[in-house]
C-alpha positions in Angstrom: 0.0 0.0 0.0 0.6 3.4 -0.8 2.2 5.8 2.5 0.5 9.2 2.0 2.7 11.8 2.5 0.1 13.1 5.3 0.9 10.3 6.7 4.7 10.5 7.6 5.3 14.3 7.7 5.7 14.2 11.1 8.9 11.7 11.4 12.1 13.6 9.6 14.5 10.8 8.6 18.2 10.9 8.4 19.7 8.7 6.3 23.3 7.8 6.6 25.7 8.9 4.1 27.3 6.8 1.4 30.8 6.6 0.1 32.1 10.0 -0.3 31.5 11.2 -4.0 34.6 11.5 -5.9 36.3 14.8 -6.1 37.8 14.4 -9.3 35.3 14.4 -11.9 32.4 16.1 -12.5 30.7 13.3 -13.8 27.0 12.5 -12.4 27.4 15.1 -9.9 24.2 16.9 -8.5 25.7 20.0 -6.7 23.3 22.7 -4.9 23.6 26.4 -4.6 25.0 27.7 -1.1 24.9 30.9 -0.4 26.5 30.8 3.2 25.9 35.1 3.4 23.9 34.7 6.7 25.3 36.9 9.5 24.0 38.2 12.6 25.7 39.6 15.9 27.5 36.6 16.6 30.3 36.0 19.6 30.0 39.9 20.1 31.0 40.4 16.4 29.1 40.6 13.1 25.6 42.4 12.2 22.5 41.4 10.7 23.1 40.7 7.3 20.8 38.5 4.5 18.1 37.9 7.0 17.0 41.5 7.0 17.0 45.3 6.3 18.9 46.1 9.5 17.3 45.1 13.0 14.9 42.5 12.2 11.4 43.2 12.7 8.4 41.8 10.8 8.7 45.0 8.6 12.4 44.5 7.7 12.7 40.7 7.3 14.1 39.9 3.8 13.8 35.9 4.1 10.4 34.0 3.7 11.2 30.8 5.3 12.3 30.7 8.7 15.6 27.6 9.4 14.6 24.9 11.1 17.3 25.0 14.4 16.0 22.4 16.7 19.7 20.5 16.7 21.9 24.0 16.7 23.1 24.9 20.4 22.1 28.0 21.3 25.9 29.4 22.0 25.4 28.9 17.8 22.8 31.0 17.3 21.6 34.4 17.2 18.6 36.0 19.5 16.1 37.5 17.2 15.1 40.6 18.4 11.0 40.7 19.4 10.4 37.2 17.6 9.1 34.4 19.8 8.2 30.8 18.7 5.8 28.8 20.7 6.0 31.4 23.6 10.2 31.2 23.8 12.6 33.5 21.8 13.2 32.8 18.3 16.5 32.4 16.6 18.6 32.8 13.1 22.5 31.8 12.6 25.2 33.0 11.2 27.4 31.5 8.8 30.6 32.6 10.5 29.6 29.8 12.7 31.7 27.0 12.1 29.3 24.6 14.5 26.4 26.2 11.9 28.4 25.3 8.5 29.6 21.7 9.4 25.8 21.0 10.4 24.6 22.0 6.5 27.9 19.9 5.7 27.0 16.4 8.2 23.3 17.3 6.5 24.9 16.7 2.9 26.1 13.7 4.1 23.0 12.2 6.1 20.9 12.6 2.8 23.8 11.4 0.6 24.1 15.1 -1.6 27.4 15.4 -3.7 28.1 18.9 -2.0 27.9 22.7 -3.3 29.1 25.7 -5.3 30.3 28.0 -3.1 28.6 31.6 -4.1 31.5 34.5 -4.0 29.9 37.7 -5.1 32.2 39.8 -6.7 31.1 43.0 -5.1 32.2 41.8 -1.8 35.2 40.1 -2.4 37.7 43.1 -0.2 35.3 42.3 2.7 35.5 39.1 2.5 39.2 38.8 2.2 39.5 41.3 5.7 37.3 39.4 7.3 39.6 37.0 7.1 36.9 34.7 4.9 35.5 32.7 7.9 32.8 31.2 6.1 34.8 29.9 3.4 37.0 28.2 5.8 34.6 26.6 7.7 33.2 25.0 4.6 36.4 24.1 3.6 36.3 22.3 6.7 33.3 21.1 6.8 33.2 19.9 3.1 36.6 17.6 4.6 35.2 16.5 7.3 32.2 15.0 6.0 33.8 14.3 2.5 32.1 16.9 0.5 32.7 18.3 -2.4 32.6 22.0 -3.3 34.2 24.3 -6.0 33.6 28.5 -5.7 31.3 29.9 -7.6 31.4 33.8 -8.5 28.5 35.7 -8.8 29.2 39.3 -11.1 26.0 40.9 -10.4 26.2 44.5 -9.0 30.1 44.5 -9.6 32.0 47.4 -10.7 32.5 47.0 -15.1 35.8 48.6 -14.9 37.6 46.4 -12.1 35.5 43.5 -12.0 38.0 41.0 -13.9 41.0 42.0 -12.2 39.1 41.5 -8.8 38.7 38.3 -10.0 41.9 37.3 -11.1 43.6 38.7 -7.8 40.7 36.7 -5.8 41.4 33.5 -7.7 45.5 33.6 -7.2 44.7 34.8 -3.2 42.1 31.3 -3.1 44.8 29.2 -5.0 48.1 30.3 -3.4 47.4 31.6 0.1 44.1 29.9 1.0 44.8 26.7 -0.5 41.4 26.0 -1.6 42.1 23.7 -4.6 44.2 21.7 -2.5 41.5 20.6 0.0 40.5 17.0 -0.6 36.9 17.8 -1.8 37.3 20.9 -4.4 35.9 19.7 -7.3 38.2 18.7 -10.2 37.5 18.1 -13.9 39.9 16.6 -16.4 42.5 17.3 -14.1 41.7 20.9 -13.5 39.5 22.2 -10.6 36.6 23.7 -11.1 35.2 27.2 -11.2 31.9 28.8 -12.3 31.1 32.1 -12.7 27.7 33.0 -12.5 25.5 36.2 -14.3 27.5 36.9 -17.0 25.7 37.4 -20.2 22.5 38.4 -18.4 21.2 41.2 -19.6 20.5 43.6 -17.4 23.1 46.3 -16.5 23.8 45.1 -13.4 25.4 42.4 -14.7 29.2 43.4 -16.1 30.6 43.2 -18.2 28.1 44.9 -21.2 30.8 43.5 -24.4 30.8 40.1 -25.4 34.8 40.6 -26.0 35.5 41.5 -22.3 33.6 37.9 -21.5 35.5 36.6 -24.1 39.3 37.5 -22.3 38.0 36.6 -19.5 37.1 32.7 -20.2 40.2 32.5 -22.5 42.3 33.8 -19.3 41.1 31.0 -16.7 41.0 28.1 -18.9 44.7 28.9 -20.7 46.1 32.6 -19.9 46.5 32.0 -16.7 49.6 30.4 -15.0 49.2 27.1 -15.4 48.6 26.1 -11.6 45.3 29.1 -11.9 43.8 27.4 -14.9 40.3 25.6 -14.8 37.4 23.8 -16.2 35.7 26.9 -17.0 31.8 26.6 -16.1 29.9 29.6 -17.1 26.3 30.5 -15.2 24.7 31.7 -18.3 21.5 33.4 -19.2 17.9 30.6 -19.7 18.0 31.7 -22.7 22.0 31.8 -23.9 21.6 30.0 -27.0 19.3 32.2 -28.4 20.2 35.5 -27.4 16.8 36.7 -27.3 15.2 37.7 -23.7 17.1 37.4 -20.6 20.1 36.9 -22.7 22.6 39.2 -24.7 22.6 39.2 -28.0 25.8 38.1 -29.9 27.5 36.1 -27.3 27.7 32.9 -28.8 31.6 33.0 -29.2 31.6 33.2 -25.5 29.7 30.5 -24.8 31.2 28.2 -27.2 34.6 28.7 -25.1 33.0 27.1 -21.5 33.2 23.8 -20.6 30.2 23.6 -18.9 26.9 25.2 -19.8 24.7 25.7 -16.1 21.3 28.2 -17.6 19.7 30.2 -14.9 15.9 28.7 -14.9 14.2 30.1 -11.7 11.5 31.8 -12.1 11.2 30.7 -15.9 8.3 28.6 -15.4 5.9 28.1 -12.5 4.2 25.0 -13.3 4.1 21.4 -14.6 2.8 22.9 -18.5 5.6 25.5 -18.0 8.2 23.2 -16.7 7.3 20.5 -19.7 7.3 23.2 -22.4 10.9 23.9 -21.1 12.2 21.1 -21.5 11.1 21.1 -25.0 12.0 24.8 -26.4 15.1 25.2 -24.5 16.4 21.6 -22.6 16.5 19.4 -24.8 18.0 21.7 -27.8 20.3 23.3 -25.3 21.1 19.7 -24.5 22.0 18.4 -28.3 23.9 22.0 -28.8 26.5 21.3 -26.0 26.4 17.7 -26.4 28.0 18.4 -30.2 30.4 21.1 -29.7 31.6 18.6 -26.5 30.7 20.8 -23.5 29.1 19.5 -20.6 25.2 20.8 -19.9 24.8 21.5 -16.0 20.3 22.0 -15.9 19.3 24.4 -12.8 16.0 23.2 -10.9 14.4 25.0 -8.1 11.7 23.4 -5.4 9.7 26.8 -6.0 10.0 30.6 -5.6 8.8 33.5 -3.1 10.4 36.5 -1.8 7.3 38.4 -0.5 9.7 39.8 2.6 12.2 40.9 0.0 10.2 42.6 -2.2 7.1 43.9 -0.8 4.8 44.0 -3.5 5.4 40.4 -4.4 2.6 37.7 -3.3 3.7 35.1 -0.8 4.6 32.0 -2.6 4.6 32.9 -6.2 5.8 30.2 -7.1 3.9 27.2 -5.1 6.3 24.2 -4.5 3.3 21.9 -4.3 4.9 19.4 -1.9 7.6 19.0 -4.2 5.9 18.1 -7.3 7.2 21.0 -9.3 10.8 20.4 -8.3 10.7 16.7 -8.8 8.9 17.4 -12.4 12.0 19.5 -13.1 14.2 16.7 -12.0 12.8 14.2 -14.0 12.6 16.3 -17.2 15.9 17.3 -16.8 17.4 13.5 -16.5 14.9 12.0 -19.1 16.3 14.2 -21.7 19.6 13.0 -21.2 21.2 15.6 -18.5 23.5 13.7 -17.0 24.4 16.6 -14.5 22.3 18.9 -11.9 22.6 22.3 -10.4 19.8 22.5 -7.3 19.1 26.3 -6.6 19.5 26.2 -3.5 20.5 24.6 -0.3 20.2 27.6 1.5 18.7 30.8 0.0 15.5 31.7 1.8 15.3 35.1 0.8 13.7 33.9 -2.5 11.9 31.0 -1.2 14.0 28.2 -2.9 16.0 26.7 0.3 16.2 22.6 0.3 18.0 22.4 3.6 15.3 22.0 7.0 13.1 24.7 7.0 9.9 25.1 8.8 7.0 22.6 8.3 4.2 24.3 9.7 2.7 28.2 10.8 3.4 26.4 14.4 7.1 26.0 13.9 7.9 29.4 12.5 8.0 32.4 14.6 4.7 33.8 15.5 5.6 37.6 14.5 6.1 38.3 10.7 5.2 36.2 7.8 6.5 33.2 6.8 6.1 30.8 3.7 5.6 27.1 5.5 6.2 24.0 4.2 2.2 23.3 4.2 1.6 26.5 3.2 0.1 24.3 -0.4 -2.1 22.3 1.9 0.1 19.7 1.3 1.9 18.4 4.9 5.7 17.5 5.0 8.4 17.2 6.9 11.2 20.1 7.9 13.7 17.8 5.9 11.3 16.7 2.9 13.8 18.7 0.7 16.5 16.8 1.5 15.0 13.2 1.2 13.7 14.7 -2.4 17.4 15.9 -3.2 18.7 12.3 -1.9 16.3 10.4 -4.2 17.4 12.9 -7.2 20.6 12.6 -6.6 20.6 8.7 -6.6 19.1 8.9 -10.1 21.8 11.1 -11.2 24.3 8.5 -10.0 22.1 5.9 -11.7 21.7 4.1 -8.4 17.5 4.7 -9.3 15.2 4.7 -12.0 13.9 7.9 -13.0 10.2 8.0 -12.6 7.9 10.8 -13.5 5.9 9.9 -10.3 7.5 11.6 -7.4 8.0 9.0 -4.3 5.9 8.8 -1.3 8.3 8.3 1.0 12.0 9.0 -0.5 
């Protein structure tokens, strides 16, 4: 018989971790999105940053879905200002916590996920760097100790035109040479390079450097072969949905760039918001996107989502705008993605609540979620589940990715 999902949404599972995944390869991998910018005044350092518009309140919250922090200590966490849940104070936690990191980390490894792309916004790259980058070394630390992998990921939106490649070629030889990071036992190598995406370029909206395709252009042909040889990488670009084209969220006339990356990873969220929407995408754009890179021998890296809200963020936006429909939507996107031959899988994202699309444990019910503000549930669809279901759904994606499962269009009771 059938288990309704009603029926176990109470019980989170965690399921213990396989063999590590291996480092070296991108092959099969399903990696999520971690955003890791979650700061608050922390061991008498640090300021709210990510969760809200200064002091939180319920009218400067900027995240829609409140953590679920049952097994964080309290010395971990932060005391949220005028927020109670069930009648005690409420909490958020800040990334700078090394306790807070290896948790998402030992997470990854209870549901059996590959690991991450570490986001590095360009914009903030000085702070970062005097800060000391504490929450890159404590996923560096976490991503060894539960054998993790990871590879940074730079984000260009809102960086300067004018320095924004230099920034990141000083960044890159400061993360090779003095950080180490490539050396870690879990960055992410391919074809005996490591790893690196770079995320938003080609996007076109001015906020988004650089403008010129031939800036894009020295800039791909520097990291995969300009560089010294110990700062060159399998180049994987975070391009527009619709890159092949050139038409709508995309730049006209970039084609040359494109054709220079090895991997191909299209921004989807927010592209379609339902199971006609997610079909037709994998029919205009997936599957041709697919036989394009497939024949000029790059790899095609498919971004899914579980669903989309950033009501807090933006104000005039409706709470969930995007309904996740107890997974549904992001396991149709899964299976689309895999049955047209994707053999890799971004998930956007483990962490990012801001816009609504966090995997990691978030809170199930109104009940669990602080009882000032407003809050986008995991039952907010009518539709019960666990704090964890995310990660269960991830697990069972991820095993089809590895071809440990077959890939059903039904999405499983009980993952």
């Amino acid at each position: 018989m059938r288990i309704s999902l009603i029926a176990f949404a109470l019980l989170p599972v965690a399921i213990a971790g396989p063999q590590a995944p291996d480092a070296s390869t991108l092959a099969g991998k399903v990696l999520l999105g971690y955003q890791g910018w979650f700061d608050c005044p922390w061991g008498g350092a640090g300021a709210w940053h990510a969760w809200s518009r200064g002091t939180p309140s319920p009218d400067t919250l900027t995240v829609d879905m409140y953590p679920e922090l049952s097994e964080f200590a309290p010395a971990d966490l932060c005391l949220l200002p005028g927020f109670t849940l069930a009648g005690r104070p409420a909490y958020l936690y800040s990334a700078r916590s090394s306790n807070v990191v290896a948790r998402h980390f030992r997470w990854m490894q209870e549901y059996g996920l590959d690991g991450v792309l570490v986001q590095r916004f360009v914009g903030t790259i000085a702070e970062k760097q005097a800060g000391g980058d504490a929450v890159l070394k404590n996923i560096m630390a976490a991503a060894a100790r539960y054998g993790r992998v990871f590879a940074i990921e730079y984000d260009v939106t809102g960086a300067n035109p004018d320095t924004f490649f230099a920034q990141m070629q000083q960044d890159w030889r400061y993360l090779v040479e003095d950080l180490k990071v490539t050396a870690q036992p879990g960055y992410l190598h391919h074809k005996g390079r490591p790893v690196l995406s770079v995320w938003g370029m080609g996007l076109n909206e001015d906020r988004n450097p650089p403008h010129d395709a031939e800036t894009a252009e020295r800039m791909v042909d520097w990291f995969r072969g300009g560089a010294p040889e110990r700062l060159r990488v399998t180049y994987m670009g975070g391009v527009p949905s619709r890159w092949r084209l050139g038409v709508g969220d995309a730049r006209p006339n970039w084609q040359k760039v494109y054709a220079k990356m090895d991997v191909i990873q299209p921004w989807t969220v927010g592209r379609y918001r339902d199971d006609e929407g997610v079909d037709r995408w994998k029919t205009e754009f997936l599957s041709p996107d697919l036989a394009a890179t497939q024949a000029a021998g790059q790899l095609y890296m498919p971004v899914i989502f579980p669903g989309f809200s950033w009501h807090n963020l933006k104000r005039e936006s409706a709470l969930n705008q995007i309904p996740r429909r107890g997974g549904r939507f992001f396991w149709r996107q899964a299976f689309n993605a895999r049955a047209a031959g994707a053999s890799l899988l971004k998930i956007a994202m483990f962490d990012e609540v801001n816009e609504g699309t966090a995997i990691f444990k978030t809170a199930a019910a109104r009940a669990n979620a602080p009882q000032q503000g407003t809050w986008l549930t995991l039952d907010s669809d009518g539709l019960p589940a666990p704090g964890d279901w995310y990660l269960r759904l991830s697990r069972a994606i991820t095993r089809i990715f590895h071809g440990e499962a077959t890939n059903l269009a039904a999405m499983p009771d009980n993952p």
